[in-house]
VOKOL-661701 format. One record per atom (N, C-alpha, C): residue in three letters; x, y, z. Coordinates in steps of 0.02 Angstrom, whole numbers, plus 50000, padded with zeros to 5 digits. Example, Ala and Ser with C-alpha at 12.3 -4.5 7.8 and 13.67 -1.06 7.14 Angstrom:
Ala506604971650390/Ala506154977550390/Ala506604983550390/Ser506424988850354/Ser506844994750357/Ser506455000250394/
% end
This chain:
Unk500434994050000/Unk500005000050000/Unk500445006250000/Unk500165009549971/Unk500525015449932/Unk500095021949946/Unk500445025750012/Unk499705031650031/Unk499975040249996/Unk499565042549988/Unk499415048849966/Unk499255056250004/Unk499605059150013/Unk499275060950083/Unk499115069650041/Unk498675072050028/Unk498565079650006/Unk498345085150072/Unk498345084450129/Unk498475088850176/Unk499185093350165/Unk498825100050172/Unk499375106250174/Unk500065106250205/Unk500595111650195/Unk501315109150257/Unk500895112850310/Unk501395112650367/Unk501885107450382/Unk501505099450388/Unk500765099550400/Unk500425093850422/Unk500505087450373/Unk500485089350318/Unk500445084050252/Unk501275080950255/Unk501775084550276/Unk502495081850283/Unk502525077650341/Unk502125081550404/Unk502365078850480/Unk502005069850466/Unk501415070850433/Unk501155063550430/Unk501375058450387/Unk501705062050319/Unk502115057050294/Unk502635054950347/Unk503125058550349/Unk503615057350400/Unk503595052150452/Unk502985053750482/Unk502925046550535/Unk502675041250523/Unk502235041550455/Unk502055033450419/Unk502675031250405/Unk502985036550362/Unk503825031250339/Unk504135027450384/Unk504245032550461/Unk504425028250516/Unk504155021950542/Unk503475022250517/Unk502955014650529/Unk503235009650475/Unk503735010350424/Unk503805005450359/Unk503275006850318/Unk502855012350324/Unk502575012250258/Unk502715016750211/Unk502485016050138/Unk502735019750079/Unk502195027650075/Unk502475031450086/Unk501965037650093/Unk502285041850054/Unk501885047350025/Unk502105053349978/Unk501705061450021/Unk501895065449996/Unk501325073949999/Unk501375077249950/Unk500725077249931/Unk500435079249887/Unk499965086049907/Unk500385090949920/Unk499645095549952/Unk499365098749891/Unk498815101749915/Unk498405105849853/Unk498145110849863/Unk498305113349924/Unk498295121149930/Unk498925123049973/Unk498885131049982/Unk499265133950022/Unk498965138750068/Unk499305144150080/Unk499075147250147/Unk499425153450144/Unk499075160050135/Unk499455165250132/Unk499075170050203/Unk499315176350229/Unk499005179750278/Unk498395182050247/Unk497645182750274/Unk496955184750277/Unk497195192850257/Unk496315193250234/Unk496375200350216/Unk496335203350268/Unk495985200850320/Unk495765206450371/Unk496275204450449/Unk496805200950428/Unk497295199250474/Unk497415207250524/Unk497565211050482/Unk497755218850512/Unk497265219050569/Unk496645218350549/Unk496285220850610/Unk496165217250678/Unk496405214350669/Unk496435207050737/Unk496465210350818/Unk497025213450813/Unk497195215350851/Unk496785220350900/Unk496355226150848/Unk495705229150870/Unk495245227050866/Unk495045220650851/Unk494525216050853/Unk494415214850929/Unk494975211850932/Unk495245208451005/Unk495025212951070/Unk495495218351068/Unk495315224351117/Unk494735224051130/Unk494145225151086/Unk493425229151110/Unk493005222551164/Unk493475216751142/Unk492915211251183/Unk493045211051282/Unk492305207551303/Unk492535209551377/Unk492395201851392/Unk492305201951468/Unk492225192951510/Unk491565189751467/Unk491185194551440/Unk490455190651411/Unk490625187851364/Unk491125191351322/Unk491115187051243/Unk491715182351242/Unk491355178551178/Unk491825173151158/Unk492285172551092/Unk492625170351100/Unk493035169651027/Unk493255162351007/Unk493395160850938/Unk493415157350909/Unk493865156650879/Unk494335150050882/Unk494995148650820/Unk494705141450788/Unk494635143150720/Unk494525134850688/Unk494975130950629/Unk495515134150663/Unk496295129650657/Unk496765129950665/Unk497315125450669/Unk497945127750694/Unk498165133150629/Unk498025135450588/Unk498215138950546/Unk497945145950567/Unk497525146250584/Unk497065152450606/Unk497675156350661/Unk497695152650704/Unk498145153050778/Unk498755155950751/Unk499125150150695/Unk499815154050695/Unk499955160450662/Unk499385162450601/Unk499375167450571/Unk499205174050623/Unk498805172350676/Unk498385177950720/Unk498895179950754/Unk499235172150786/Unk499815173850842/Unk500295179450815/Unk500685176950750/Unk500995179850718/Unk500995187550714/Unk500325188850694/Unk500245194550669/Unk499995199350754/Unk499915196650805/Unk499915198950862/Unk500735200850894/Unk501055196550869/Unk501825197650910/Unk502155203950879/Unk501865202950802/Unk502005208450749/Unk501785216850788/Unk501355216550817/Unk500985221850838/Unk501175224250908/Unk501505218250945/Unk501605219751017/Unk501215218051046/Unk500575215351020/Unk500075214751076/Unk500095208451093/Unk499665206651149/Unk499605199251178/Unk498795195851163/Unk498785190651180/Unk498075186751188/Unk497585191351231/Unk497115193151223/Unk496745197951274/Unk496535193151330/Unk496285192151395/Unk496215188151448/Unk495535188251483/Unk495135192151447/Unk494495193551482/Unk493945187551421/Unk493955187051369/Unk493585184651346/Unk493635175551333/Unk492975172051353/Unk493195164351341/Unk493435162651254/Unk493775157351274/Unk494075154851204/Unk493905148451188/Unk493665147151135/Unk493545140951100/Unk493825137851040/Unk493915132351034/Unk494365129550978/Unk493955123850944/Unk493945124150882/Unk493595118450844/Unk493805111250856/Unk494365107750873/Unk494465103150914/Unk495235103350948/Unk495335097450969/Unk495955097251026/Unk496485101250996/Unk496705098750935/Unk497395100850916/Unk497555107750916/Unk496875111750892/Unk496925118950905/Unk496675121550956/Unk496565118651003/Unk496475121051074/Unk497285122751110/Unk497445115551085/Unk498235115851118/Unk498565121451080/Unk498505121051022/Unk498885127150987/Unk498645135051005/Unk498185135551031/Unk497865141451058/Unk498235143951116/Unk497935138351165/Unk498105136551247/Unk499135137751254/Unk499425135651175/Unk500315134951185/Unk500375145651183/Unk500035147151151/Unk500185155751123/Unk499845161051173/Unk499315158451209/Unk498955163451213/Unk498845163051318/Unk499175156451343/Unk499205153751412/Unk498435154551424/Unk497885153751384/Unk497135154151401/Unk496925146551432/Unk496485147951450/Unk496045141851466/Unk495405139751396/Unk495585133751365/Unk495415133051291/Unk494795126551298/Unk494145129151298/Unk493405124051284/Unk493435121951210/Unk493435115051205/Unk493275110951153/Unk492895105251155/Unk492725101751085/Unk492245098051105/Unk492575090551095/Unk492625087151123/Unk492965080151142/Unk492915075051096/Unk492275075151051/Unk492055070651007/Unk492535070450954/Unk492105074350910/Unk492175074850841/Unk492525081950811/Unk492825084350794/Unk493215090150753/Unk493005091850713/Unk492225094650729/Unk491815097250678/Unk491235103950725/Unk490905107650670/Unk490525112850709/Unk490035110650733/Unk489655104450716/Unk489025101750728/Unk489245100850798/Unk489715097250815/Unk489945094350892/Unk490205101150946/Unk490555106250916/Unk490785110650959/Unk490225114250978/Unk489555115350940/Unk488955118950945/Unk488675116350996/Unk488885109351017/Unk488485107551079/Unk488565106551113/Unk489165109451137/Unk489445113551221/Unk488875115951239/Unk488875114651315/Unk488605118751367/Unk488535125451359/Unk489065130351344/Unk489115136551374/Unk489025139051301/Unk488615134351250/Unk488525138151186/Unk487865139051179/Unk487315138151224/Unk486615135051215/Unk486325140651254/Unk486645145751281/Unk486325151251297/Unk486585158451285/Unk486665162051213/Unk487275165951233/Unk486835173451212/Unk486085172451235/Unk485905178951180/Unk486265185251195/Unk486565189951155/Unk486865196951191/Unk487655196851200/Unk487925191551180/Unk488435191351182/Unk488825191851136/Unk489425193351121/Unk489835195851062/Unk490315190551040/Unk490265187750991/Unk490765182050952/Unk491305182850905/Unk491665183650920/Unk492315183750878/Unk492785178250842/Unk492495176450763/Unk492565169150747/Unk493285171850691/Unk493835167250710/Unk494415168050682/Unk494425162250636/Unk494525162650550/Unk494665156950512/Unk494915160350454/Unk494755155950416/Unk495195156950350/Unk494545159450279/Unk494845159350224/Unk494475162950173/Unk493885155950152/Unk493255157550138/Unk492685153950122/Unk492495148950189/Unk492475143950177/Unk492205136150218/Unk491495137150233/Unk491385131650283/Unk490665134550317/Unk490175137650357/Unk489775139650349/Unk489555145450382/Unk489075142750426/Unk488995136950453/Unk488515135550495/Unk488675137250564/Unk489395136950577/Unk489585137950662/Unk489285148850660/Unk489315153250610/Unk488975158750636/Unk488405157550624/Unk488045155150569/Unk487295156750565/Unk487005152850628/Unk487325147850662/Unk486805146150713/Unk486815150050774/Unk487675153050780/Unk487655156350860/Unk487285163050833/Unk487295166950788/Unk486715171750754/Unk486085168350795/Unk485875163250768/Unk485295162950779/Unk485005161050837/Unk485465157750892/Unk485345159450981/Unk485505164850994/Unk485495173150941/Unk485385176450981/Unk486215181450992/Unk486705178250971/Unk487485182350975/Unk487605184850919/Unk488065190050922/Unk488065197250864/Unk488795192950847/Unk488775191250817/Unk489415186250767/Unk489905191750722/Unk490525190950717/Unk490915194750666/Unk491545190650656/Unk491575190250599/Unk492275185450582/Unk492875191050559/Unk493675187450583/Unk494105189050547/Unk494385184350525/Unk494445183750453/Unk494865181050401/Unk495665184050392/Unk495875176950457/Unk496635176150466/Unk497065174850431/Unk496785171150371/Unk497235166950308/Unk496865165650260/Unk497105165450192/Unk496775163150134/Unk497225156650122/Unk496645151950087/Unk496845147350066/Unk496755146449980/Unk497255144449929/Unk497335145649893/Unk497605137649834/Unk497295135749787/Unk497385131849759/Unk498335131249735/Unk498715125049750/Unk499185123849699/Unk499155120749634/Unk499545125849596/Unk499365123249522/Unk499805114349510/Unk499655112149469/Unk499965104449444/Unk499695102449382/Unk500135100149354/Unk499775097649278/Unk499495090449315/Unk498835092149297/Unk498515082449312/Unk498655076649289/Unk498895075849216/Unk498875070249185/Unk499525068949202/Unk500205073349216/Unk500925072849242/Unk500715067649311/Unk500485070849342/Unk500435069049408/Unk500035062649443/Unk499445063749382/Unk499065057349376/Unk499455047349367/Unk499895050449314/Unk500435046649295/Unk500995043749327/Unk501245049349396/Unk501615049649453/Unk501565044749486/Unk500715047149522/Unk500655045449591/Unk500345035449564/Unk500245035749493/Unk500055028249465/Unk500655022549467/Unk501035026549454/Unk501705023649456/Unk502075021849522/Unk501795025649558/Unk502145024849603/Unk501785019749644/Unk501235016749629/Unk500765011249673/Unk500325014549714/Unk500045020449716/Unk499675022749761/Unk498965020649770/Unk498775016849817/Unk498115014749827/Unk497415018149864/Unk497935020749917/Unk497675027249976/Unk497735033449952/Unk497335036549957/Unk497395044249955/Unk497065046650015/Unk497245053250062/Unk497035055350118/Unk496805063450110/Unk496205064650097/Unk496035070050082/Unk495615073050156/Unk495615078550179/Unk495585084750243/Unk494915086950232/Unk494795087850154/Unk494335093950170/Unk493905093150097/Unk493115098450090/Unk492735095150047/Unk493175098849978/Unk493375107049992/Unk493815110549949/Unk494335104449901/Unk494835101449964/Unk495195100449924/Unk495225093749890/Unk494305088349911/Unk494415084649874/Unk493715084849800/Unk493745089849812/Unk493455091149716/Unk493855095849698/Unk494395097549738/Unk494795099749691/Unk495515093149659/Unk495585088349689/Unk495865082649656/Unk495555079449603/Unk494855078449620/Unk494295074449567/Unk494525079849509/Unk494625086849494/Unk494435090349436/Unk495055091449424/Unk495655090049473/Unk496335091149444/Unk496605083549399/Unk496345078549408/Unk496345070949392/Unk495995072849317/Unk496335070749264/Unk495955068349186/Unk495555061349191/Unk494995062949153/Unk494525057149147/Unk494535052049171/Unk495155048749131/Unk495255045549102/Unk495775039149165/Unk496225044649193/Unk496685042949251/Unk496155043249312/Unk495575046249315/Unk495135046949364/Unk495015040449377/Unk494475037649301/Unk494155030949329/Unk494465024749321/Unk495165024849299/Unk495665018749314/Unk495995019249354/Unk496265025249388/Unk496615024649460/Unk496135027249506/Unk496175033849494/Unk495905039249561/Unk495365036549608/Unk494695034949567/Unk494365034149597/Unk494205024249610/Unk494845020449599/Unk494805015249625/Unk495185013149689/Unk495715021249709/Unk495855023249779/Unk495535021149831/Unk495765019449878/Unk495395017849952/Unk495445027349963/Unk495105028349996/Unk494925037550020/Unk494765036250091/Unk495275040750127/Unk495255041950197/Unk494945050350206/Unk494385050950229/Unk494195056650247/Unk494125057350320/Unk493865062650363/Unk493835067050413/Unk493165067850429/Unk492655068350392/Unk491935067850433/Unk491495062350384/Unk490755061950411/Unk490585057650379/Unk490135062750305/Unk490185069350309/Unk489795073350266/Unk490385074650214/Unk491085072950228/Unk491635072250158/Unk491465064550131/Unk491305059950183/Unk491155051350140/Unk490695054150099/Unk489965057550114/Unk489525058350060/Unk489535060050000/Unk490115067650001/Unk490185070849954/Unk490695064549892/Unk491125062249926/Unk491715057749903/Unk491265053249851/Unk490525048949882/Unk490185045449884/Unk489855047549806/Unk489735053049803/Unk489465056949741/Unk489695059649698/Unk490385059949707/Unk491035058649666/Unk491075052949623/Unk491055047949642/Unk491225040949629/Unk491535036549672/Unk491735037149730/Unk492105034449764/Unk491795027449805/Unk491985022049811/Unk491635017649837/Unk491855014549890/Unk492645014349894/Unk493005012649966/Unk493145017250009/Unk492845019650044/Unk492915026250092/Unk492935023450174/Unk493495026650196/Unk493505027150278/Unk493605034450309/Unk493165034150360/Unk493225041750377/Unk493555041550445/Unk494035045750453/Unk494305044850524/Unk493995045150587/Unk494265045950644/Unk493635049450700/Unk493905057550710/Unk494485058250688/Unk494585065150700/Unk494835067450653/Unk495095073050639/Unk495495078450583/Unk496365078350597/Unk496375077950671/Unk497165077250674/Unk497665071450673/Unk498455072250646/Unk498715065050619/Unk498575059350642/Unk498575060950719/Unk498545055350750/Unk497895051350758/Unk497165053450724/Unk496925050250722/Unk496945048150643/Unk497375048950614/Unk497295047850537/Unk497655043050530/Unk498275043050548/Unk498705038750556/Unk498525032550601/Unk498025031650650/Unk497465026550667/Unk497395022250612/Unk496965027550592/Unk496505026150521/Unk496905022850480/Unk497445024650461/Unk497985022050408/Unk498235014550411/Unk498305015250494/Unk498495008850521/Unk498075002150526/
% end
């Protein structure tokens, strides 16, 4: 078995890296990148205006390092009055390493459906939300705290941005090279493989791939793709992927 791994750096390297150490044959293949958000600048006065009532939001370790970044840039620190929440463990810890906060997450699953159903999210009318992510994704974690009632405002910490690749080059590559697994993150970047893949290399290799996804609403999409061998991890971070792998 021959795995594929299209998660972004450093993550898409750190997980090859430790499959190889397991004896297995792994590659990275990422398919996007990560540049600073448009509205990164304002972070910092975002931050300020919030008090002990409101909450804020990081929904990834990418969010964190761009924010951190651009906070150290500024002189300023983590503000200390407002609670902090993280879309799951890994970026809690990555929050909790920059900011010495005390970081609520939700234990399950590494998704918004599961973090939405914290305790201290089920009553917040009047309260002020400060949701830190990246350019597009989904909009259900504001439209619902909107709709219990909290005045929601996002800053867009990072854009994420397609890498170019000739498909049929690459198609040819990763065929050659025995790849059976492919490990795709996210719904972005796996129709963006399906449409970077030619026809032709699609339905003789690609989509006769085993596909490791991250929730069970990427199996669906995968599912309607063409995909028929699908495993979905229990979490988003390596170590439950690398589970999964195992």
């Amino acid at each position: 078995m021959s795995i594929l791994v299209t998660r972004p750096s450093p993550a898409g390297e750190e997980l090859v890296s430790r499959l190889r150490t397991l004896g297995q044959e792994a590659w990275s293949f990422p398919l996007i990148e990560f540049t600073p958000g448009r509205q990164l600048a304002t972070l910092a006065d975002q931050l300020a205006t919030l008090t002990a009532n409101d909450l804020v939001f990081a929904l990834s370790q990418h969010t964190v390092s761009f924010a951190h970044a651009q906070l150290q840039k500024q002189g300023q620190a983590w503000p200390t009055l407002p609670h902090y929440f993280a879309i799951g463990r890994t970026t809690a810890l990555a929050l909790h390493t920059v900011s010495g906060r005390d970081i609520r997450y939700p234990l399950d699953r590494e998704i918004s459906e599961v973090l939405l159903q914290l305790p201290e999210l089920q009553k917040i009318t009047g309260k002020r939300v400060l949701i830190l992510r990246g350019n597009g994704g989904r909009e259900l974690l504001g439209e619902t705290l909107t709709s219990r009632g909290a005045d929601v405002t996002f800053c867009e910490c990072y854009q994420r941005s397609a890498k170019h690749y000739a498909g049929a080059e690459e198609a040819m590559r990763w065929q050659s090279h025995g790849v059976t697994t492919v490990v795709v993150t996210s719904g972005e970047m796996l129709q963006q493989l399906w449409s970077l893949i030619p026809q032709w290399y699609r339905e003789h290799w690609l989509l006769r791939c085993r596909l490791l996804v991250v929730s069970e609403r990427l199996a669906y999409l995968a599912q309607e793709l063409g995909w028929q061998d699908i495993k979905v991890a229990d979490n988003a971070d390596n170590d439950a992927l690398l589970r999964a792998l195992q």
